[in-house]
C-alpha positions, 0 to 999 in steps of 0.5 A: 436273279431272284431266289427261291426259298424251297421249305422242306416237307418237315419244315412244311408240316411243321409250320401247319401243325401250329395254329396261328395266335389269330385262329386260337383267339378267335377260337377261344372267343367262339367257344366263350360266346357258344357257351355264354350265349346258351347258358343265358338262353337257357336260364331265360327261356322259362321265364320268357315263355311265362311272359309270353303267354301276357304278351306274344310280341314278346314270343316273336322278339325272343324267337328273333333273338334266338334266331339272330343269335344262331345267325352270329354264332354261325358265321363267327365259327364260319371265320373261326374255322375258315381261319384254321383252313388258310394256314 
């Protein structure tokens, strides 16, 4: 015969309102490379646009940059917070 282990609502609500050491990690990671990532566009952005003017290849390969690294941001808090939702 098996057993059912039946948890309580306390036990339950209890067991939610701690986030998981996964979930925090990931979170810290995220918030990190948000801010990192942002600091370092904006501090180059100027630069990059005055290179641009010489060569616009340089324009699109920081427009793809840019674009990419919204793409990895975008699913790097996607997983983070998906992570928070399965607990």
């Amino acid at each position: 015969m098996t057993q059912m282990h039946v948890q309580s609502v306390e036990e339950s609500a209890a067991v939610q309102l701690v986030p998981s050491r996964r979930f925090v990690i990931r979170f810290v990671v995220s918030s990190i490379s948000s801010v990192a990532g942002s600091i370092s566009f904006v501090l180059i952005g100027p630069t990059i646009s005055r290179i641009a003017v010489v060569d616009p290849s340089l324009e699109a390969f920081y427009v793809a940059l840019l674009a990419v690294w919204f793409g990895s941001l975008g699913r790097m808090w996607f997983l983070t917070l998906r992570d928070r939702n399965r607990q």
